[in-house]
C-alpha positions in Angstrom: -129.5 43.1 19.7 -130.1 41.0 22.5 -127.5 38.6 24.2 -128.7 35.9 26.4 -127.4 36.3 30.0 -126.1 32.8 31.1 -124.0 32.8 27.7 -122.1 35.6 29.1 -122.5 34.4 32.3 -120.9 31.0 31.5 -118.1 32.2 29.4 -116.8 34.9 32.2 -116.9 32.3 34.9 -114.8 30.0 32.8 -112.2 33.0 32.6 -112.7 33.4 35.9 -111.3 30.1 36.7 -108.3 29.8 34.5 -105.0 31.4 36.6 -103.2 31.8 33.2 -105.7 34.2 31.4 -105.3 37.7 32.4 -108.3 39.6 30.7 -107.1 43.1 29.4 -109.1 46.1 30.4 -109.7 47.0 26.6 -110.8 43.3 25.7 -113.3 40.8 26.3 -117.0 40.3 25.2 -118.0 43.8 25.1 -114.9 45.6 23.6 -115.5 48.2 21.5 -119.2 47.2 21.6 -122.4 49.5 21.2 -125.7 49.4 20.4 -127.4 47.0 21.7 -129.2 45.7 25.4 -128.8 42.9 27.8 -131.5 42.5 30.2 -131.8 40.7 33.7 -127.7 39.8 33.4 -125.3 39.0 36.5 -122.1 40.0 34.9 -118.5 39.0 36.4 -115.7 41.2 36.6 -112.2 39.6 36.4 -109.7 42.6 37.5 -106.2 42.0 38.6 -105.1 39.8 41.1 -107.9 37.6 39.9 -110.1 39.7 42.4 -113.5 38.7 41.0 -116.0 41.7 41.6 -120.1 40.8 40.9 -122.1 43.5 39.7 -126.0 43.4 39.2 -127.0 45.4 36.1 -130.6 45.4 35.5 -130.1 46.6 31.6 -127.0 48.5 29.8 -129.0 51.1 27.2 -129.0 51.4 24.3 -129.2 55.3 22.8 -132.7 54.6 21.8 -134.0 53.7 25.5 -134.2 56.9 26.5 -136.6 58.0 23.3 -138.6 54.5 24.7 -138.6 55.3 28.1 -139.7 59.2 27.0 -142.2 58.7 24.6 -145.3 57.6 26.9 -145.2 61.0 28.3 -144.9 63.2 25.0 -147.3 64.3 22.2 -145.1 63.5 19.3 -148.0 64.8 17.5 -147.2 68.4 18.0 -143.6 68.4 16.5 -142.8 70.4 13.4 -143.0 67.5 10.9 -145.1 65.2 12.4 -147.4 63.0 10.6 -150.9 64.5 12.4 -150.1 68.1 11.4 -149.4 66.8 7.5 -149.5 69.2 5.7 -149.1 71.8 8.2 -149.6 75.4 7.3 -146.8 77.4 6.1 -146.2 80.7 4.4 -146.6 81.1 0.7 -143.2 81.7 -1.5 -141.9 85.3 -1.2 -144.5 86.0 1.8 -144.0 87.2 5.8 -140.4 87.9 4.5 -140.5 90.8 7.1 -141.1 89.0 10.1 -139.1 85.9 9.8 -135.9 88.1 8.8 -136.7 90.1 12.0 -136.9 86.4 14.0 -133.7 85.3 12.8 -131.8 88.6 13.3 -132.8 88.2 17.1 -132.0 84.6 16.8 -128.4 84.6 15.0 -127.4 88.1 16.2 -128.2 87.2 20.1 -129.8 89.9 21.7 -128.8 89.2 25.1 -131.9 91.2 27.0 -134.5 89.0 24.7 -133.9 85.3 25.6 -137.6 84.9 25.0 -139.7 86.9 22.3 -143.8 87.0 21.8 -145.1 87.1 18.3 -148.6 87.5 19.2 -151.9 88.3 16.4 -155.3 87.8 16.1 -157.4 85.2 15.1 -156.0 84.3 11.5 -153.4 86.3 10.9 -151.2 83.8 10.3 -149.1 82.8 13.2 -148.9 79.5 12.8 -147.8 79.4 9.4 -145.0 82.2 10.2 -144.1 79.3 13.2 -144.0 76.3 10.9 -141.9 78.5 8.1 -139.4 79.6 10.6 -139.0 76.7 12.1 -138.1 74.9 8.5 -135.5 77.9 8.4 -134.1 77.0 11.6 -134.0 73.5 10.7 -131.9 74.3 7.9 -128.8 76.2 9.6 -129.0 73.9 12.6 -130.3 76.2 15.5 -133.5 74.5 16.1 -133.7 72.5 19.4 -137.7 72.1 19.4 -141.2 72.8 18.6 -144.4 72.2 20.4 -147.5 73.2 18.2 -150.8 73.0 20.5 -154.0 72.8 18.8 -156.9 72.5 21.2 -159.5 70.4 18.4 -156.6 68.0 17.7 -155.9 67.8 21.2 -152.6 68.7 21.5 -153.5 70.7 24.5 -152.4 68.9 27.8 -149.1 70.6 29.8 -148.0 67.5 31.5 -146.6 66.3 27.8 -145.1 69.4 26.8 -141.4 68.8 29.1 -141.1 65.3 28.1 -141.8 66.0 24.2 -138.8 68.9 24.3 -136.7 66.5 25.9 -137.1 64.3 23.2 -136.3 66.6 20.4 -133.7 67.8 22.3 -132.2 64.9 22.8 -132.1 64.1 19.2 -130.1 67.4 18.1 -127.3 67.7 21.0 -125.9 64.7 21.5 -124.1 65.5 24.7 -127.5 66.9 26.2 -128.7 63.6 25.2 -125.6 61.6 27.2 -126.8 64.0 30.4 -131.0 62.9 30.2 -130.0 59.2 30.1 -127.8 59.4 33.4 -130.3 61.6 34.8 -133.3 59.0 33.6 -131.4 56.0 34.6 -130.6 58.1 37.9 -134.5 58.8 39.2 -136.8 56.6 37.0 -139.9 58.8 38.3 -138.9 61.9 37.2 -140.8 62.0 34.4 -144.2 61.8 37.0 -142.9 64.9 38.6 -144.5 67.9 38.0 -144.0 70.2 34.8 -142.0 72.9 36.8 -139.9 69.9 38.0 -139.3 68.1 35.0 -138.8 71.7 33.3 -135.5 72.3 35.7 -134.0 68.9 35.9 -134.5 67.6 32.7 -134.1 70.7 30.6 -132.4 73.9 32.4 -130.1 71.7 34.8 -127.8 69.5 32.2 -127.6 72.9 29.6 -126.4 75.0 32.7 -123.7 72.1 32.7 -123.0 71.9 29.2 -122.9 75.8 29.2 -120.4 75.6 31.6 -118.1 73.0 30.2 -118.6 75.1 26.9 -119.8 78.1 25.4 -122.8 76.9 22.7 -124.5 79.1 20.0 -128.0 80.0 20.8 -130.7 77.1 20.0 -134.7 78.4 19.4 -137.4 76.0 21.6 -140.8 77.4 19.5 -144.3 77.0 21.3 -147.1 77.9 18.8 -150.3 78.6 19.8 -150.0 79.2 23.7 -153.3 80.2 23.9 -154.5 76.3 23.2 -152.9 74.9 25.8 -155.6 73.7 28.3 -156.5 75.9 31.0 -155.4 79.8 31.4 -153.0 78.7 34.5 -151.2 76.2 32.7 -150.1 78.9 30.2 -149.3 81.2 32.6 -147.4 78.1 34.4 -145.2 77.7 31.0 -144.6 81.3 30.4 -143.3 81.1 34.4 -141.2 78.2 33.8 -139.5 79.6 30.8 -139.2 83.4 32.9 -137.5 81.9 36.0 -135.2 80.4 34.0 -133.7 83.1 32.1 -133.4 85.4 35.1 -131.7 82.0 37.1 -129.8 81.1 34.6 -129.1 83.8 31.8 -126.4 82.4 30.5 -128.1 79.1 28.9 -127.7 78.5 25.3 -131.5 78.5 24.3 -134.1 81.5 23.1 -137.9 80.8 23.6 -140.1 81.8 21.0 -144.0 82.2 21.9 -146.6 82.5 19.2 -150.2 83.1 20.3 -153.4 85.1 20.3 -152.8 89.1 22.5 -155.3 87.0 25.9 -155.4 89.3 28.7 -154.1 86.8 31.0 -150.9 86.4 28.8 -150.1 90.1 28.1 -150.2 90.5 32.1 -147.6 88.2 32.8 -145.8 89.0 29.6 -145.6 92.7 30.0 -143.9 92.2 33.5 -140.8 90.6 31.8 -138.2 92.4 30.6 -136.0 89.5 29.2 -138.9 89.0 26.5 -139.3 90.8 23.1 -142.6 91.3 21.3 -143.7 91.3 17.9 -146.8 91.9 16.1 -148.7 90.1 13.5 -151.2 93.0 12.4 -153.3 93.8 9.3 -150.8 96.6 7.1 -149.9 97.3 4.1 -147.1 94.6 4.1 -149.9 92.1 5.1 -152.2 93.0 2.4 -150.0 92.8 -0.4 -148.7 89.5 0.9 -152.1 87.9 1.1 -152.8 89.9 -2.6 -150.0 87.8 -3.9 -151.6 84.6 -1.9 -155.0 85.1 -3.4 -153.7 85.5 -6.9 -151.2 82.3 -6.6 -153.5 80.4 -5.5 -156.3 81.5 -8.4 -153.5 80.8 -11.0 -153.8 77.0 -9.5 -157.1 76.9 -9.7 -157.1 77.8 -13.2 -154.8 75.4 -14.0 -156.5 72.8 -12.8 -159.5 73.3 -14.2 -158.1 74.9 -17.9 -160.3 73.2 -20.0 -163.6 74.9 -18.5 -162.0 78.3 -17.4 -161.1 81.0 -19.8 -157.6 82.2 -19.6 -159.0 86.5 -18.4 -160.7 84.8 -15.2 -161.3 86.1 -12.9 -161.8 89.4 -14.6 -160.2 92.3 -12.9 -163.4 94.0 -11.1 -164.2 90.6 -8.9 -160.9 89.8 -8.1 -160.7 93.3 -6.8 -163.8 92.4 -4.9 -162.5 89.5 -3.4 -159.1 91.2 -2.1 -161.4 94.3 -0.5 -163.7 91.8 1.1 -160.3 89.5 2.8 -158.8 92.9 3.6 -155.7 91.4 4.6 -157.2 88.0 6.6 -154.7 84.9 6.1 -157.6 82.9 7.4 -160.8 84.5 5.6 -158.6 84.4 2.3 -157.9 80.9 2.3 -161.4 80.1 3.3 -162.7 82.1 0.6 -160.5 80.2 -1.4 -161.2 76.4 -0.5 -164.6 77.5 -1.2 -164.3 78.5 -4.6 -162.1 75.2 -5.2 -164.6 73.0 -3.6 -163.6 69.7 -5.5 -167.2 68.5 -4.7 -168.9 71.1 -6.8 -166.0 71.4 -9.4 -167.0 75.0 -10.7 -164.7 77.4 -9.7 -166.4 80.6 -11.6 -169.6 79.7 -10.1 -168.3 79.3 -6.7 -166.6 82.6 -7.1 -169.9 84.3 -7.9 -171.7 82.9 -5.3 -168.8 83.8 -2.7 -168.9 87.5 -4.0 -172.5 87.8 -3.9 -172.9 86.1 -0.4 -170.2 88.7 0.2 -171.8 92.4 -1.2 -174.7 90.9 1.0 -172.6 91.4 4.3 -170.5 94.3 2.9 -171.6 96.3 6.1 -170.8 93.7 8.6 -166.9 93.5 6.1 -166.4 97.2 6.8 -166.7 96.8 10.6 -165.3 93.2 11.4 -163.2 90.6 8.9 -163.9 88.0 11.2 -167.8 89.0 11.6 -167.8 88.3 8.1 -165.8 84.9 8.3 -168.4 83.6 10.7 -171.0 84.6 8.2 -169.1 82.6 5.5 -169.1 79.7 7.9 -172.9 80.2 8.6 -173.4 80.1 4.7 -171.1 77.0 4.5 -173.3 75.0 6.9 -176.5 76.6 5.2 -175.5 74.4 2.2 -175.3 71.9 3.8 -179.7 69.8 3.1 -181.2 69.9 6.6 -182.0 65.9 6.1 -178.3 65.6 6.4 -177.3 68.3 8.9 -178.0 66.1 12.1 -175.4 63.4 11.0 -172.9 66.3 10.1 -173.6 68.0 13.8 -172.7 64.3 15.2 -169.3 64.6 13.4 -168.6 68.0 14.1 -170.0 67.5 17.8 -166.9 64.7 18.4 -164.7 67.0 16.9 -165.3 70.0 19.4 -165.6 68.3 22.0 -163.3 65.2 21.9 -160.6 66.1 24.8 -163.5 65.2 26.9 -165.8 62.7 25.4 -162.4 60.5 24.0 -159.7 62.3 25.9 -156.7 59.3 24.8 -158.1 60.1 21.3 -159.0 56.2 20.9 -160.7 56.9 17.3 -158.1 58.2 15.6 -159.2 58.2 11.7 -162.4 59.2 10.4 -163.2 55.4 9.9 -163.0 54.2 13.3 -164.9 57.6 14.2 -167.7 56.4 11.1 -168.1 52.6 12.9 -168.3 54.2 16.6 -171.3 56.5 15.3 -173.0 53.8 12.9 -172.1 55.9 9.6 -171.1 54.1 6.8 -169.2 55.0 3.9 -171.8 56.8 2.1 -173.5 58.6 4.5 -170.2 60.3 5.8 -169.4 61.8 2.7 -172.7 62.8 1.8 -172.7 64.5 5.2 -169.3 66.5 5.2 -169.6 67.1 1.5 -170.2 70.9 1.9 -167.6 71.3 4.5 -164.4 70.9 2.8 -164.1 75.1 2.9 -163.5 74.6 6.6 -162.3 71.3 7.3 -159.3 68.3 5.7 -161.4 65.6 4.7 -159.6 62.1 4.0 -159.8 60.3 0.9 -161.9 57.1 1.3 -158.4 55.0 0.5 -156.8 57.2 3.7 -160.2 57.1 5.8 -158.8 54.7 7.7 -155.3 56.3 9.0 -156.3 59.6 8.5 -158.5 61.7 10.7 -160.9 64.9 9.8 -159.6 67.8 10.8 -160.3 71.9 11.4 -158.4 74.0 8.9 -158.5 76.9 11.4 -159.3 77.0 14.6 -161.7 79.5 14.1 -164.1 77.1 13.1 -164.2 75.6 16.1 -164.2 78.5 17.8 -167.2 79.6 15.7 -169.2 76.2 16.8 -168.9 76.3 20.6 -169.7 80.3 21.0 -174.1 80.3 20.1 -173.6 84.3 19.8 -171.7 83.5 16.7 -173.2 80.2 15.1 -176.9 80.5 16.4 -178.5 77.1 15.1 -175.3 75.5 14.3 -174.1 76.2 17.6 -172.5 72.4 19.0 -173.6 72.3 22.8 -171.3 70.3 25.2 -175.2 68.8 25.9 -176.0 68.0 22.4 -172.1 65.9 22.0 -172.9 64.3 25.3 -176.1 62.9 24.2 -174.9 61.6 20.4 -171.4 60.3 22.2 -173.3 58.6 24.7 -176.2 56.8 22.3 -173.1 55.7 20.8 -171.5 54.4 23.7 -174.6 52.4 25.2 -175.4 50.8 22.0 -171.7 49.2 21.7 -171.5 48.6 25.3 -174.5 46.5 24.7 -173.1 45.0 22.0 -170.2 43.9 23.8 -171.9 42.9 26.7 -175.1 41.2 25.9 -172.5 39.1 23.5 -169.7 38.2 25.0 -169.9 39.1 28.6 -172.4 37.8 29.8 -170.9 35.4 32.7 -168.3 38.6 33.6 -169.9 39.0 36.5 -167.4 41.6 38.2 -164.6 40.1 36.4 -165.5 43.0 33.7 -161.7 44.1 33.3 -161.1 40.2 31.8 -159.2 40.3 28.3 -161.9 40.7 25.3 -160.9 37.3 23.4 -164.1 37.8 20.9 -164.3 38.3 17.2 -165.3 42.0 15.6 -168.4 43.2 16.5 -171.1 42.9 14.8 -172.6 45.8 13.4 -169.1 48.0 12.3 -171.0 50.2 9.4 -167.3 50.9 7.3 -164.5 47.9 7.2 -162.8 45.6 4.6 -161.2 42.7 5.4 -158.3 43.6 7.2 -159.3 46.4 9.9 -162.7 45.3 11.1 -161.2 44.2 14.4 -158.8 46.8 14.7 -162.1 49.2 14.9 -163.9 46.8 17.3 -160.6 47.2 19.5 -160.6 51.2 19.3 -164.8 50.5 20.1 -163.4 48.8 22.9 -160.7 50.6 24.1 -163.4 53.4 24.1 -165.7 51.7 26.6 -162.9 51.2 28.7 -162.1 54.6 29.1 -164.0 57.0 28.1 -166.6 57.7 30.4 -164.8 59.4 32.9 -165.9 62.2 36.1 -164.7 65.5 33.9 -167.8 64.7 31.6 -169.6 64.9 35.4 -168.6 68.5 34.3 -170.2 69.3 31.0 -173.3 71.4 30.6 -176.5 69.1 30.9 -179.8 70.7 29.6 -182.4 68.2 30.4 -182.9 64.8 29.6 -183.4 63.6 25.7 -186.7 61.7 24.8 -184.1 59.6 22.2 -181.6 58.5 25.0 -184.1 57.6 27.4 -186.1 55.7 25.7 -182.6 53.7 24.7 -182.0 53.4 28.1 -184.6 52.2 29.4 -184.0 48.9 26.8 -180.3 48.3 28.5 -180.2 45.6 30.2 -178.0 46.2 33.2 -177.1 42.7 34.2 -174.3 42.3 31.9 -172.5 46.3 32.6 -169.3 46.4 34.1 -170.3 46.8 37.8 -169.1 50.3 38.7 -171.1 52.0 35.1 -174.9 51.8 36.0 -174.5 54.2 39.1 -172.3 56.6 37.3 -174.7 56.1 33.7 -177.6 57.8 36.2 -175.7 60.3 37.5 -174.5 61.1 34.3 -177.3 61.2 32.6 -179.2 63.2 35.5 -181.6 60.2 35.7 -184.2 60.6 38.8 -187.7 58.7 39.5 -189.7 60.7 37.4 -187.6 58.9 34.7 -188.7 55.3 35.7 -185.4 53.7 34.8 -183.9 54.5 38.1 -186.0 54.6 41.5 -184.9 53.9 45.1 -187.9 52.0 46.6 -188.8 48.2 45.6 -191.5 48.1 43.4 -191.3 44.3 42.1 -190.4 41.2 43.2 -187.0 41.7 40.9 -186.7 44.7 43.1 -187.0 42.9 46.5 -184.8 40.0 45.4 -182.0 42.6 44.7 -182.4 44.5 47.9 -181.9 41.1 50.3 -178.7 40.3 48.0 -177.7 43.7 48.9 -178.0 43.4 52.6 -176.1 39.5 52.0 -173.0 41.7 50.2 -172.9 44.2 52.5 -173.4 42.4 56.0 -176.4 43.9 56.9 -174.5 46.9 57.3 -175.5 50.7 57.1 -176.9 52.0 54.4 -179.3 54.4 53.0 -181.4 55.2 50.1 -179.6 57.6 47.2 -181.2 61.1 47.3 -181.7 63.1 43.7 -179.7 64.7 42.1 -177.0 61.7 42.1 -173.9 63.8 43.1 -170.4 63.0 41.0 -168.4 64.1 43.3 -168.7 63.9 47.4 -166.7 65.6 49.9 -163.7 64.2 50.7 -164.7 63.4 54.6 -167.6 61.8 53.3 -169.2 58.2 55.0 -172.1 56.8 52.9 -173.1 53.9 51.3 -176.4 54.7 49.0 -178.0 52.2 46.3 -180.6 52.7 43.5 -182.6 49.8 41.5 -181.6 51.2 37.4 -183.6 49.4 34.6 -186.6 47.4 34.3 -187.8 43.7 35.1 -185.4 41.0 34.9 -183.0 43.7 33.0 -182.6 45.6 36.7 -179.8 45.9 38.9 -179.3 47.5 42.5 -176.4 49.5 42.2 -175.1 51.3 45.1 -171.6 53.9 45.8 -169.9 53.3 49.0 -167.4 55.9 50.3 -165.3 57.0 53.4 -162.5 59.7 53.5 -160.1 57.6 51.6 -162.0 57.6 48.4 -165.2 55.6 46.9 -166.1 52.4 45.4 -169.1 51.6 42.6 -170.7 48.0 42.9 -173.7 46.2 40.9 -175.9 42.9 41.6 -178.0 41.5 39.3 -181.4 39.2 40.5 -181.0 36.2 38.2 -177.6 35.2 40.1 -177.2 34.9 43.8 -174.1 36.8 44.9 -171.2 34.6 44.9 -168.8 33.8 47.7 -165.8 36.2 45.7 -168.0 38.8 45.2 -168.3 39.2 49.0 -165.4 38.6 49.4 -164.1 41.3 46.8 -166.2 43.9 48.3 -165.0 43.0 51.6 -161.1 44.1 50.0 -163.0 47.3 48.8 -163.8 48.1 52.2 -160.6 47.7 53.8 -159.1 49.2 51.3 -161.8 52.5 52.3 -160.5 52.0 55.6 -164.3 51.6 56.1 -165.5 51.6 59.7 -169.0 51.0 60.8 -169.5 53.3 63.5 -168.3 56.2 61.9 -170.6 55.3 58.9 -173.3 54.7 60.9 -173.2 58.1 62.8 -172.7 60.1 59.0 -175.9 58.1 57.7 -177.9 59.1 60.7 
């Protein structure tokens, strides 16, 4: 609830007035009052002696302000029940009992030399699940403070949201913790752009060491699954550091870390020098087997079920489900792959699925004795294998955005298989046709849930499987190969949007998008056609960005050039055609891009060149374009990118204070603003002539 400020501001005065009305402390307009916000107010206090004291509040909070100010900084994503992770894996009934009775013994019974323990395991033995299962356990008897579950494909991977989303969960469960985050917030409003180790000790070690002094509190669990997701080997040493300085500087604070994630090297190193952390092992033992025995069967028993009225009531018969449980030999992961397979609701024939599986299997029985997860790559090969060769290409598209999606689409802007369908041209039909073999490996959203729901990996195996060529040969998804189909994608909606509706921009690109849906959008009804032309959108805002500068580039594609050299440049945003050629590695040999004048277009460009920039220094660009240019740089180099009346000059200008892309087209003399904005560019580079000059020889 909001109350409008000059009311209040009109009523307090009058008080303020009247000699005969004392005010009392405990009354007035906001006695006894909660819950609610008053913004831009000048509130008068009326004290004794009718002293009036003014004080200038920008806003009083309300309890929910601090989850608003936090939640542009968090990845609400990767909490225990969120919405992305639904349904998210979990042990079956009467499974992992071991474990999680060890976890809460260490938990409940406080071991005071283990604030932190490490349940590490390979590839698919079940972590996560153990996480999520625990984590529902601690949820019920009232010990758990938080959960972060990274997942590197659903990207769920970045350390500067990891702080902020704990503080949020935190704040939810301990409400005096809660009291201590919105004094500290209200206190420095930029603390949450500090760094992580910063943010770690003020906003989470700091107020418990407070509350842990005003009273003793009963241990809380923070859970971080999959550590070995989070992006970037340092930053998971950086948590792990974080967490370690903190017990030995403060031993005394009521929470226990609990780490889930694959045995890396890099991890066990820093791990094995800490004393204060406990380890446990997820390994492949008899315990193991018989639970994923009792998984297999469960889960057969459904299958049956479901399909009663084509399966006979002794299937499967005793000698292949004996196969089956050899071949998974003890593999949470291969199990329910082999399982998903078998239920394929797109083929609908569990006992031939089953054969098929156990065949495929006794043909790899050597690689099964040596390596459970050689064979699980195998059944992903076969998987794929199924999948007709006419159709494979528009699968690779979708499985290439999936891989590698923290860098083509790193704000996630497509976020449901729909919008991810119109951004790629695929229409309703042609997606399912082209995932239809894949639902073994991969959640695949109903056509009524296409639109809020994305595709996602079952395992990350899968993924892991995709990117390393040793293990998926001619599947293998290149960073090249989802550079090329992202970026044929991108240049046919940025024309789109340009050649339609921006066509007088000029280098007012950044003005709001006031059009209708694009044309075009392959998968909409009536309602959502122009919320997936503003995710299109939002994408060519964004997306193209200097990590892609980064990605492996194996030469140029016939398919994209020849699409490029259609674009016509005039209408781009002016800073994209330079950074288009460099990322596409586009030299003369190409013909879209060259450096010397070869038509009167080209001419025309080059003396509106010399008008914007004064006659000033400049040079020709040299190939390969360069992303990146050292820091103490001074140059100012053009190219001339497309052909005829479709060409611009486009040209990079940088000093030591950073660098600046510009674009002229030859159908429109440069205009008074644009010389003037490039002018603000320069002084803004701190450019200076001379020193230019001297660097461009």
């Amino acid at each position: 609830m909001t109350l409008p400020a000059p009311l209040i501001v009109d009523s307090l005065s009058r008080r303020s007035r009247s000699p005969s009305i004392r005010p009392d402390r405990h009354s007035g307009p906001f006695a006894n009052a909660h819950g609610f916000t008053i913004d831009g107010s000048q509130f008068i206090d009326v004290g004794d002696n009718n002293e009036v004291k003014i004080n200038v509040l920008n806003t009083i909070k309300s309890r929910q302000a601090v989850f608003e100010l936090l939640e542009p900084y968090t990845c609400l994503d990767a909490t225990k029940d969120s919405s992305a992770r639904h349904p998210p894996p979990r042990c079956h009934p009467n499974t992992r009992l071991k474990i999680r009775e060890r976890l809460m013994r260490w938990l409940v019974e406080e071991y005071d030399e283990w604030k932190m323990l490490w349940v590490r395991g390979s590839a698919g033995t079940g972590k996560s699940a153990v996480a999520q299962s625990f984590a529902d356990s601690c949820e019920e008897e009232d010990i758990l403070g938080a959960s972060y579950f990274f997942s590197r494909a659903a990207g769920r991977d970045k350390l500067q949201n990891v702080v902020p989303t704990l503080v949020s969960q935190l704040a939810r469960e301990v409400p005096e913790y809660h009291s201590l985050i919105e004094h500290r917030l209200a206190k420095d409003h930029i603390l949450l752009r500090n760094s992580p180790p910063v943010q770690f000790r003020k906003l989470i070690i700091e107020p418990f060491a407070t509350l842990q002094r005003k009273r003793r509190r009963k241990p809380i669990v923070i859970i971080l699954d999959g550590l070995d997701e989070c992006k970037g080997a340092n930053a998971q040493v950086e948590i792990l550091e974080m967490i370690t300085n903190a017990i030995r500087t403060n031993p005394d604070l009521p929470l226990r870390w609990l780490i889930f994630s694959r045995p890396e090297a890099h991890l066990k190193n820093v791990l094995s020098r800490t004393s204060e952390c406990g380890r446990e092992e997820l390994i492949i033992d008899t315990e193991c087997r018989e639970n994923v025995e009792r998984y297999v069967k469960d889960r057969l028993i459904e299958i049956k079920d479901r399909y009663d009225d084509m399966i006979p009531a002794d299937w499967p018969p005793e000698n292949k489900l004996r196969e089956l449980l050899d071949a998974v030999s003890g593999l949470f992961i291969f199990a329910s792959t082999c399982l998903n397979y078998i239920n394929d609701p797109e083929e609908a024939d569990p006992i031939s699925q089953l054969d098929s599986l156990l065949l495929f299997l006794r043909r790899s029985q050597g690689v099964v004795s040596r390596n459970p997860l050689a064979t699980l790559d195998l059944l992903y090969s076969r998987i794929l294998q199924g999948i007709p060769s006419d159709v494979f290409e528009t699968t690779r598209k979708l499985l290439a955005y999936m891989c590698h999606q923290n860098t083509l689409d790193a704000q996630h802007t497509l976020d449901s298989a729909q919008a991810l369908c119109n951004f790629l041209r695929l229409d309703q039909r042609t997606f399912y046709k082209a995932v239809r073999g894949l639902y073994s490996a991969m959640s695949v959203p109903e056509p009524g849930d296409a639109a809020v729901s994305q595709l996602q990996f079952y395992h990350a195996s899968f993924q892991d499987f995709l990117l390393d060529p040793r293990r998926s040969g001619g599947f293998v998804v290149s960073e090249y190969k989802a550079q090329v189909i992202f970026l044929r994608s991108y240049i046919y909606w940025r024309g789109v949007d340009s050649t339609l509706f921006h066509t007088c921009d000029g280098w007012n690109s950044d003005k709001q998008h006031g059009h209708d849906s694009f044309p075009g959008l392959t998968w909409t009804s009536e309602d959502n056609g122009w919320r997936f032309t503003q995710s299109i959108m939002e994408l060519l805002r964004n997306s193209l960005s200097y990590e892609m500068l980064d990605m492996q580039w194996d030469g140029v594609d016939d398919g994209l050039l020849s699409q490029l050299s259609n674009v016509d440049f005039r209408y781009w945003p002016p800073y994209y055609p330079f950074f288009i050629a460099t990322l596409c590695r586009l030299d003369p040999s190409t013909s879209i891009v060259r450096t010397e004048p070869s038509s009167p277009t080209d001419y025309q460009l080059l003396e509106y060149f010399n008008l914007v920039v004064g006659n000033g220094v400049a040079k020709r660009a040299r190939f390969p374009l360069r992303g990146y240019l050292p820091q103490d740089t001074w140059n100012r180099e053009y190219i001339f990118i497309g052909h005829g009346l479709k060409t611009v000059i486009s040209w990079r200008t940088a000093s030591p204070h950073g660098q600046w892309l510009h674009s002229l087209r030859s159908d429109q003399e440069p205009t008074e603003a644009q010389i003037f904005k490039y002018f603000i560019d320069l002084y803004n580079l701190k450019w200076n002539e001379e020193e230019a000059a001297l660097a461009l020889g």
